[in-house]
C-alpha positions as CSV (number, residue, x, y, z in Angstrom):
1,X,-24.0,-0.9,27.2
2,X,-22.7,2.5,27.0
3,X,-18.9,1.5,26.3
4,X,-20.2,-1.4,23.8
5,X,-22.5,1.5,21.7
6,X,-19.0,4.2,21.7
7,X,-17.1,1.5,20.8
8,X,-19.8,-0.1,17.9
9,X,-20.1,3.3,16.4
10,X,-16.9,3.7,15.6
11,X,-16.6,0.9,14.3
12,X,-19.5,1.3,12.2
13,X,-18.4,5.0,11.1
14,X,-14.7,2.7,9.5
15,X,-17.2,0.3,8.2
16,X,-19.3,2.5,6.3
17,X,-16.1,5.0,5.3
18,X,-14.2,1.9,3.9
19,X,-17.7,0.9,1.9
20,X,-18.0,4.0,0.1
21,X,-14.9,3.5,-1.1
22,X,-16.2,0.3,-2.8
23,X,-19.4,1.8,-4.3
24,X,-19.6,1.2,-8.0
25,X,-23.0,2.9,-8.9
26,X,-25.3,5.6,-7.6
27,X,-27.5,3.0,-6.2
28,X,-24.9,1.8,-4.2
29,X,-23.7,4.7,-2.5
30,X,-27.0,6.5,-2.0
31,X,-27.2,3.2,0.0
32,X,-23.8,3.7,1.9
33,X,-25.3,7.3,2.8
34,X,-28.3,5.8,4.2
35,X,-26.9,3.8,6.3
36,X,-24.2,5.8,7.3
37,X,-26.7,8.5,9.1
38,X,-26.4,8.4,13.1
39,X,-29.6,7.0,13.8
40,X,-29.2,4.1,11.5
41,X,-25.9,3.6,13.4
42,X,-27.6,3.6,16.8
43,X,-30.2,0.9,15.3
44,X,-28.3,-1.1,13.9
45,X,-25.6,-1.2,17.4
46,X,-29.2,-1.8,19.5
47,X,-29.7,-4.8,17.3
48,X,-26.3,-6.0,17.5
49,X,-25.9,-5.6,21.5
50,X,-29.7,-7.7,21.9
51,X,-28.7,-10.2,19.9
52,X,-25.2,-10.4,21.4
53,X,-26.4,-9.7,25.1
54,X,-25.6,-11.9,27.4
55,X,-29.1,-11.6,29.4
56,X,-32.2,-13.2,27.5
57,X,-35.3,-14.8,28.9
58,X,-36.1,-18.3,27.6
59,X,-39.0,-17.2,25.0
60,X,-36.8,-14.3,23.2
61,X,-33.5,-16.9,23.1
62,X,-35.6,-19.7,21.6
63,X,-37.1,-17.0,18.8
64,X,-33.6,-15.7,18.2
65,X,-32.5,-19.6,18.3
66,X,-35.2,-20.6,15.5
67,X,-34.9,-17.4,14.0
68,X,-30.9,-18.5,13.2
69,X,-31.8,-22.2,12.3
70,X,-34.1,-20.9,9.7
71,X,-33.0,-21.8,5.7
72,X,-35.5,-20.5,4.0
73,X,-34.4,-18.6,1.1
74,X,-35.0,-15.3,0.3
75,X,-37.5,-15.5,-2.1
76,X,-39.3,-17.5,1.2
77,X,-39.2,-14.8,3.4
78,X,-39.8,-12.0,0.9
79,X,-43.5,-13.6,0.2
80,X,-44.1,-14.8,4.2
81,X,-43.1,-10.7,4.4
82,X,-45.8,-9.6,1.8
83,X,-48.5,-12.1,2.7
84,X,-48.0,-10.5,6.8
85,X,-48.5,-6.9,5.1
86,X,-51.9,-8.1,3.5
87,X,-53.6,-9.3,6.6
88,X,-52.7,-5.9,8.5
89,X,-54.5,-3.8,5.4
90,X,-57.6,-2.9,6.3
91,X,-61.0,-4.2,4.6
92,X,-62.0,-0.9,3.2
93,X,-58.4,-0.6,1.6
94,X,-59.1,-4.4,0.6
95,X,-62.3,-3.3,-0.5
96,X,-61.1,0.2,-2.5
97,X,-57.8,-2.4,-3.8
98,X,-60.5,-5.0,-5.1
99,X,-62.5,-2.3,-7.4
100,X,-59.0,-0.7,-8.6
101,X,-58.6,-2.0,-12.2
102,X,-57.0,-5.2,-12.7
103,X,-53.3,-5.0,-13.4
104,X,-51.5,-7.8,-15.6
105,X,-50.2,-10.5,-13.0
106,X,-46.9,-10.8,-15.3
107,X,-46.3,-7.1,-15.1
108,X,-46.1,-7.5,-11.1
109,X,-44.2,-10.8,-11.3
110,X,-41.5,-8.5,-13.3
111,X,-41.5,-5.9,-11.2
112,X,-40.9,-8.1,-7.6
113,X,-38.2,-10.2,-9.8
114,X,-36.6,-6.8,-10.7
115,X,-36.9,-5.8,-7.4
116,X,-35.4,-8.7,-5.2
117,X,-32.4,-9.0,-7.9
118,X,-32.4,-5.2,-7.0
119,X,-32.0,-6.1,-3.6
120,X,-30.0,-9.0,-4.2
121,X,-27.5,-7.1,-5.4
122,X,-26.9,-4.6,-3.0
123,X,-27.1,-7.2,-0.2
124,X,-23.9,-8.7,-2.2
125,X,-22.3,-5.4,-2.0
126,X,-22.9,-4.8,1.8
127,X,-21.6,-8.3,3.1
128,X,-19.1,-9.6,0.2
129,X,-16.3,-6.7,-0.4
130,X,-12.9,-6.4,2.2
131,X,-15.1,-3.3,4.0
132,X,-17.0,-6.0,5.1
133,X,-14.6,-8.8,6.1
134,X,-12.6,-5.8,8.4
135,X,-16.1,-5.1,9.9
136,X,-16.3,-9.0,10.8
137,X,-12.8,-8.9,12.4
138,X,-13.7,-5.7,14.3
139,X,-16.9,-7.3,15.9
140,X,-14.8,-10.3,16.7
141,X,-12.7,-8.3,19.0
142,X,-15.0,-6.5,20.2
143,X,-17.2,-9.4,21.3
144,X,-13.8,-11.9,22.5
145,X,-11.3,-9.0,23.2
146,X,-8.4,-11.8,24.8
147,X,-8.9,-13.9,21.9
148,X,-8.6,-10.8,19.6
149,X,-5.6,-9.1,21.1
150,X,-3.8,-13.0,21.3
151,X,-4.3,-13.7,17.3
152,X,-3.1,-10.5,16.7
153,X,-0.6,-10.6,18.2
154,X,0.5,-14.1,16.4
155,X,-0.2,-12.1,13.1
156,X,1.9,-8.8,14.1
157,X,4.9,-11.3,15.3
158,X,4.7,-13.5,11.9
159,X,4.3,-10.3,9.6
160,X,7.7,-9.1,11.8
161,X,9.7,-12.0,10.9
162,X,8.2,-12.2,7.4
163,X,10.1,-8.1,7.4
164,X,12.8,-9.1,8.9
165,X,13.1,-12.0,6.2
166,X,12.8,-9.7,3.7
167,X,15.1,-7.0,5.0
168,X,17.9,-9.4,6.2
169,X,20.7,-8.4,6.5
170,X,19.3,-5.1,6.8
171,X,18.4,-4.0,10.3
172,X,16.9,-0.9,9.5
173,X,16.6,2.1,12.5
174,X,15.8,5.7,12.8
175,X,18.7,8.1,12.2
176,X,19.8,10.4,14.6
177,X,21.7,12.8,11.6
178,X,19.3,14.3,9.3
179,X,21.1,14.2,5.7
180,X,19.7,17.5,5.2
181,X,21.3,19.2,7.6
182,X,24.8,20.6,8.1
183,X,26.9,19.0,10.6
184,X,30.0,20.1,12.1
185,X,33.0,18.7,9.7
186,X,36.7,17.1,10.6
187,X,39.4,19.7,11.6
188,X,42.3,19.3,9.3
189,X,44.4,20.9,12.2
190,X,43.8,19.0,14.9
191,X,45.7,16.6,16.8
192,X,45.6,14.8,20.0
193,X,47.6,16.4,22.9
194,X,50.9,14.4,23.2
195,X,50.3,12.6,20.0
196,X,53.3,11.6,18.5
197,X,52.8,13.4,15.4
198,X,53.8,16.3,18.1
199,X,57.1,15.2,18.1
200,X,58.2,17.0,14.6
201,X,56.3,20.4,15.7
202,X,55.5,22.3,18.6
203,X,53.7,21.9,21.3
204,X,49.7,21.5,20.2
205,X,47.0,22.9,22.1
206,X,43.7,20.8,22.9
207,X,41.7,21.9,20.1
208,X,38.4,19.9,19.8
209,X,36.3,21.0,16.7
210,X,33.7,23.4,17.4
211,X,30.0,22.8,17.9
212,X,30.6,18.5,19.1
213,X,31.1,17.8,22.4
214,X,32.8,14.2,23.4
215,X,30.5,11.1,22.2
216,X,30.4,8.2,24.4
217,X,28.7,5.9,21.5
218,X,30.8,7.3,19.1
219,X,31.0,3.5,17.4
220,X,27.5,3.9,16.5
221,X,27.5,7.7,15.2
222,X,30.6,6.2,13.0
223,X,28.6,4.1,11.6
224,X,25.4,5.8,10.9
225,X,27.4,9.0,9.2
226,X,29.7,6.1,7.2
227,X,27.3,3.5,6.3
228,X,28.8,0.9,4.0
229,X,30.6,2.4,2.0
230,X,27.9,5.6,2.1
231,X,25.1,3.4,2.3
232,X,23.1,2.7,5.6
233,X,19.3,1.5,6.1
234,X,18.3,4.6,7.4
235,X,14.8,4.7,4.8
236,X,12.9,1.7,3.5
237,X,13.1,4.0,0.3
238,X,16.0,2.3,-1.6
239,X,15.8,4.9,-4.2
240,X,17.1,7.4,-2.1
241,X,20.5,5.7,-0.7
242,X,23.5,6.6,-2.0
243,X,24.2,3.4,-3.9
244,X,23.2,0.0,-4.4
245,X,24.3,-3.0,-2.2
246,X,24.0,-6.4,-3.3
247,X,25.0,-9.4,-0.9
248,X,26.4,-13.5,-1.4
249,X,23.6,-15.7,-0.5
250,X,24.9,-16.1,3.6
251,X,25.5,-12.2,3.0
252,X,29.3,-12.3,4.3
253,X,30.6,-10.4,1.0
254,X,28.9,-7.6,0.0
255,X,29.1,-4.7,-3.3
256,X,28.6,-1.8,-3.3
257,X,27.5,-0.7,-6.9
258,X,27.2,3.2,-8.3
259,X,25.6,3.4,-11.8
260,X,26.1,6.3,-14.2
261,X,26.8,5.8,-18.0
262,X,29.8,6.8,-19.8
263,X,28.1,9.7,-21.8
264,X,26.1,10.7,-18.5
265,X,22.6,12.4,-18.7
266,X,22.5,15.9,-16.5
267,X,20.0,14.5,-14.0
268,X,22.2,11.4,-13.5
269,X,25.2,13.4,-13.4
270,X,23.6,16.2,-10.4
271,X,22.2,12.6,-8.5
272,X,26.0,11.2,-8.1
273,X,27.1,14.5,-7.5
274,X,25.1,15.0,-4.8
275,X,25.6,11.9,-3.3
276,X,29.3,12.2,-3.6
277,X,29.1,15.6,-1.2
278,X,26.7,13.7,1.0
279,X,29.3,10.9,1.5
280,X,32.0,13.3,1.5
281,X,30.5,15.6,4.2
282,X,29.3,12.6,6.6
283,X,33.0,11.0,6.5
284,X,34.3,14.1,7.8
285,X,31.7,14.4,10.5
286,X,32.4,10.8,11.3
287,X,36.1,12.3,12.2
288,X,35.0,15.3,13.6
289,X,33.3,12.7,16.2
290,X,36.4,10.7,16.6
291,X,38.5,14.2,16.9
292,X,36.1,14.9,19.9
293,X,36.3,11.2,21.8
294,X,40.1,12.0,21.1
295,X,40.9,9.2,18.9
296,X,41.6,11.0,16.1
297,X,44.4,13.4,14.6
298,X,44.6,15.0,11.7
299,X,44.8,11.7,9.1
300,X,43.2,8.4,9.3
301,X,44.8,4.7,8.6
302,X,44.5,2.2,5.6
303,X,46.0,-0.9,5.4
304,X,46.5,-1.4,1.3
305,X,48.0,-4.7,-0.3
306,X,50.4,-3.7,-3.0
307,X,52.4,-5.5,-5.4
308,X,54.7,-6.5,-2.8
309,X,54.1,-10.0,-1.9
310,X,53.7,-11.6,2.3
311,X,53.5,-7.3,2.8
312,X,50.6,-5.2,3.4
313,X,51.4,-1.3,4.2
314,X,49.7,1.1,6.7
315,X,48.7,4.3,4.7
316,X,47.2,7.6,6.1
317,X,44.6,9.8,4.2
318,X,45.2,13.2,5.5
319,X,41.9,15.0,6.5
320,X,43.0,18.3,4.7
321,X,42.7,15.9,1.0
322,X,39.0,15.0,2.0
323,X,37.7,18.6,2.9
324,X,39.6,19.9,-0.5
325,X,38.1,17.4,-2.3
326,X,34.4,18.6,-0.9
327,X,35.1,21.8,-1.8
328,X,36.2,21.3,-5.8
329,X,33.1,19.0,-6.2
330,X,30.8,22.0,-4.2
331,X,32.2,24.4,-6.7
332,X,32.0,22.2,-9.7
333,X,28.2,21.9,-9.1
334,X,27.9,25.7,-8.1
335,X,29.6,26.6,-11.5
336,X,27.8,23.7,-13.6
337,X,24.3,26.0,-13.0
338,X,22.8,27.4,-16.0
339,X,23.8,30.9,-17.6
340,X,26.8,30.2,-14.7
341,X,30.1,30.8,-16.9
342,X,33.6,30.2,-14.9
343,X,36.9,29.4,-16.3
344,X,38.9,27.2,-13.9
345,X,38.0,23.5,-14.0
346,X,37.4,22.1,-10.7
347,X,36.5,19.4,-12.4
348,X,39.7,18.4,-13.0
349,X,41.1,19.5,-9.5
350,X,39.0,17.2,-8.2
351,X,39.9,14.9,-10.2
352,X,43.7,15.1,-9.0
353,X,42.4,15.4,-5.5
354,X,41.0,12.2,-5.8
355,X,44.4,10.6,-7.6
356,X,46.2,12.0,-4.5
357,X,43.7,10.3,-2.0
358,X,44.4,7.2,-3.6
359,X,48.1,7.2,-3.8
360,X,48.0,5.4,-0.7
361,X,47.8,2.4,-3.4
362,X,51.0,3.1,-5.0
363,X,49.9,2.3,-8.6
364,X,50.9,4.3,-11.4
365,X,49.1,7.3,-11.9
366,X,48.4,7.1,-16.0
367,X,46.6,3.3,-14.6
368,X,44.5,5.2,-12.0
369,X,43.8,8.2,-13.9
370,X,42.2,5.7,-16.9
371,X,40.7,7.8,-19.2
372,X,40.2,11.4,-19.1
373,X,36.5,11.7,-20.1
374,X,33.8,13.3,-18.1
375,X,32.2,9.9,-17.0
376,X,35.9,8.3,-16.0
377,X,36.4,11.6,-13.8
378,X,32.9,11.0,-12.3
379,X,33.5,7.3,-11.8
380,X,36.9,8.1,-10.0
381,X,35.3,10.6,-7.5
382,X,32.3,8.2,-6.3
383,X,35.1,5.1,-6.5
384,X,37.3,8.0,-4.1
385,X,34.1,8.7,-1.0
386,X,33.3,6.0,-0.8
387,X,36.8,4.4,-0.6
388,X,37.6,6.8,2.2
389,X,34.0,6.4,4.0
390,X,34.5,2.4,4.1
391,X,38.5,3.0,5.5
392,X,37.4,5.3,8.3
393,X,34.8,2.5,9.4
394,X,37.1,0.1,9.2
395,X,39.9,2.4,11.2
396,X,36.9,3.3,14.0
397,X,37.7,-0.6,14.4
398,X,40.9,-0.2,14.6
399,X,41.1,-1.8,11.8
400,X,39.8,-5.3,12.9
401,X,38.0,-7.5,10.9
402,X,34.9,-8.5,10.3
403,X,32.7,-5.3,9.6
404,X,29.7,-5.3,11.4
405,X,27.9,-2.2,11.9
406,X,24.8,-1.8,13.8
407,X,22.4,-2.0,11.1
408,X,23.3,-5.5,9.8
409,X,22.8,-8.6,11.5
410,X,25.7,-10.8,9.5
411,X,29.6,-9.8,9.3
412,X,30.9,-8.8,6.4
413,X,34.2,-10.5,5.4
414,X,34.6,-9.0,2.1
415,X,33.1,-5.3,0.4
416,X,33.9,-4.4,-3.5
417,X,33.6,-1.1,-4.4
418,X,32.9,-0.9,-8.2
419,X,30.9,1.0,-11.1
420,X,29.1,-1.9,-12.4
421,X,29.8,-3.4,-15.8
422,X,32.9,-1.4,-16.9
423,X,35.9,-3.5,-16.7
424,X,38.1,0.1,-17.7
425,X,37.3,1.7,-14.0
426,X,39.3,0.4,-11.9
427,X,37.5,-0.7,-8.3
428,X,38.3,-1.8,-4.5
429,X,37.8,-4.4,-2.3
430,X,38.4,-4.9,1.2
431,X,39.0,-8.1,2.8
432,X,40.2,-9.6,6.2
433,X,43.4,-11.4,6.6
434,X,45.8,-12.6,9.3
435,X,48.9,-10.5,10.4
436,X,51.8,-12.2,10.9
437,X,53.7,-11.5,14.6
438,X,50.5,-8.8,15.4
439,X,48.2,-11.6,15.0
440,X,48.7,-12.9,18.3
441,X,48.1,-9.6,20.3
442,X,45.2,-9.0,18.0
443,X,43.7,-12.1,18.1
444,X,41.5,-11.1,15.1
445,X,42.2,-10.5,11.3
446,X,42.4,-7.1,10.5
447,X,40.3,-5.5,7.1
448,X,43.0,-4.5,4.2
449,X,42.0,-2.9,0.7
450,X,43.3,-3.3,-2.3
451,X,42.9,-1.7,-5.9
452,X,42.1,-3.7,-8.7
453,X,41.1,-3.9,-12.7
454,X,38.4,-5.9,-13.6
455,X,40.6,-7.4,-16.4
456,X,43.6,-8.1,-14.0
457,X,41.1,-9.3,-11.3
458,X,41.4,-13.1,-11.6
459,X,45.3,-12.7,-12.2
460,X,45.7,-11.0,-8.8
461,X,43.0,-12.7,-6.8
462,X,42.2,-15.5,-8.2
463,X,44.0,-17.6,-6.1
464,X,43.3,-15.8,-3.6
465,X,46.9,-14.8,-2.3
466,X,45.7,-12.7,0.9
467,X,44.3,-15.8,3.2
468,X,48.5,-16.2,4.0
469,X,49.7,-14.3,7.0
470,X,51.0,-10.7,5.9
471,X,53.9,-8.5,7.7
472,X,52.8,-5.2,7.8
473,X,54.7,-2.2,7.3
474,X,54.4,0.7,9.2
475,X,55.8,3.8,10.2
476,X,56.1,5.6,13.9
477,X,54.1,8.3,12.7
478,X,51.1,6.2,12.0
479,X,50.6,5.5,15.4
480,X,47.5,7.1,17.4
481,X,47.8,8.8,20.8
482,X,50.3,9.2,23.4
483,X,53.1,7.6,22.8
484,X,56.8,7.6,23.8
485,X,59.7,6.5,21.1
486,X,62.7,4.4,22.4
């Protein structure tokens, strides 16, 4: 009895809390109040644990059983009620009632109509709103507890593959970087001891980056700081990611959208901004981690399709470009603040900055550059992060295709990196393909990007040129960790 009255009165006290919310009128909630009081609460459990209690003699079960068969109607039980309260009145108050002056019959028919639609109605309100129908499903488990926990169970694993319907192929998880705090960025120094890049210079000293220490999952902190491209299901909020991602139907291609319009608003022109730092600043945490496993030097790989045809080319995108790059777009917002006057553009620094991060495509620089407004400089930069977040996923990889982070549950096969609608900004994709003599020791295809105008698009791809097998060129230099040259 005494854990079934705890247990009742709670429920009771989210009963009557969720009711108020529902009251409409004054009658109604001076009602709610009422009832609400703790000795209303304890009257109403006593009622509910005798007529739910298991132990009963024979004469009070049979009165509760024809007590529940009963169909009168209210109107019934209202006058059995009234005709009970008559006989109990004394004769002198019968007597005193009989000499009171006769009222008009219709006058008291008006008033008990009044009364029971009175009480009609806030019978309606107590056992017809969604207050009610959670009080019902409360009782329930209360009174069958295995039944309650199994059904709700069958209702939490539904709703959870109704989500992860919803969210596919998002797998969305709890990150372990907060984006609003600094982390410990790339050193554009470093190299690995015995590297071959230490061949051309001196001896190099172990020089890990300070403040990380060696990451044993450093596939997953990769791909939590990168994302796709910047973006990664970190928050349910959409709003807040970096950009939008929109997938094929059997989500094995995937683009990555950022929108700003070419005579940009200041508010939409701060958001990409900040999101292009954000990017920037999580790629070169991203290295800082590989730096630390020792799997990293100073510059990352691309493999980049040119205008060479049968020929992709292994690129590197030195460290030093991405941390400038940071800083003329840090400065550019610093110096954009109101009654903030500076002369030197870093607008347009960063702008070049971005050209020479994405030389590794070897197009001319007047078709890369495109125009020179504000909003073509802007597009170039977000185009630039996340072109060099995507490349480091893909080189944590080692460059082996499909993409598959963590946080989706399908491979990705192909990403375009674009500014939706304008067919003047140039964009990326990345897509697998099969090597030619490294295919074998591979035994995979490998992810390789390639810059493209929306106008040229179908010339260049249309027939799809890169499902042939590729030579890639390299040089000695691109290599990664110790190595000896013969």
């Amino acid at each position: 009895m005494k854990n079934f009255t705890k247990v009742h009165d709670e429920i009771l006290k989210t009963f009557f809390v969720d009711l108020k919310s529902e009251a409409e009128n004054d009658k109604q909630l001076k009602t709610v109040r009422l009832l609400r009081h703790c000795t209303h609460r304890q009257q109403v459990t006593e009622w509910i644990y005798n007529l739910a209690g298991p132990y009963f003699d024979t004469e009070t079960t049979a009165k509760h059983e024809n007590f529940l068969n009963q169909r009168e109607s209210r109107d019934e039980l209202l006058h059995q009620y009234l005709q009970s309260r008559a006989r109990l009145e004394s004769p002198d108050d019968w007597a005193h009632a009989t000499d009171a002056p006769e009222l008009d019959s219709s006058d008291e028919d008006e008033e008990d109509a009044s009364s029971l639609e009175e009480l009609e109605s806030l019978v309606n309100f107590l056992v017809s709103g969604l207050s009610f129908e959670n009080l019902r499903i409360n009782l329930y488990g209360l009174a069958h507890p295995d039944q309650a926990i199994e059904e709700a169970l069958r209702t939490e694993i539904a709703q959870l593959l109704a989500e992860e319907s919803s969210n596919k192929p998002w797998i969305y998880f709890e990150p372990r970087y907060d984006k609003k705090k600094h982390l410990p960025l790339a050193d554009s120094d470093f190299h690995v001891p015995g590297c071959v890049h230490s061949l051309a210079s001196s001896v190099l000293d172990d020089k890990r980056p300070t403040k990380l220490s060696k990451d044993q999952k450093f596939q997953d902190t990769v791909q939590e700081l990168c994302g796709i491209a910047g973006v990664a299901p970190d928050t349910c909020d959409k709003n807040s990611w970096n950009s939008a991602v929109h997938f094929a139907p059997d989500s094995s291609m995937a683009t990555v959208t950022y929108s700003l319009s070419n005579a940009p608003e200041i508010d939409d022109e701060q958001i990409l901004l900040t999101r292009i730092i954000q990017t920037l600043e999580r790629v070169l945490a991203a290295v800082a981690c590989l730096q630390c496993s020792g799997l990293c030097c100073n510059s990352y790989t691309v493999i980049t399709a040119g205008r060479d045809t049968g020929v992709v080319h292994l690129k590197e995108i030195r460290v030093h470009k991405l941390g400038a790059l940071l800083h003329r777009v840090q400065c550019y917002v610093i110096l954009s603040l109101p009654n903030f006057s500076y002369q030197h553009d870093y607008l347009e620094d960063a702008w070049w900055k971005c050209c020479q991060i994405l030389d590794v495509f070897e197009i001319a620089e007047t078709n890369m550059r495109g125009e020179g407004t504000k909003g073509a400089k802007l597009h170039l930069m977000a185009l630039t992060t996340k072109f060099a977040s995507l490349v480091f996923l893909s080189y944590s990889q080692a460059h082996l295709a499909p993409i598959q982070p963590f946080f989706l549950d399908t491979a990705l096969e192909r990403v375009s990196l674009t500014e939706s609608g304008d067919l003047r900004v140039p964009f990326v994709i990345a897509k697998s393909i099969r090597l030619t003599c490294l295919d074998d020791m591979l035994r995979s295809a490998v992810t390789v990007f390639q810059m493209v105008r929306a106008s040229s698009y179908d010339l260049q791809l249309g027939s799809d040129p890169l499902e042939a097998r590729y030579d890639l060129s390299a040089s000695a230099t691109d290599l990664i960790g110790k190595g000896t040259l013969v």
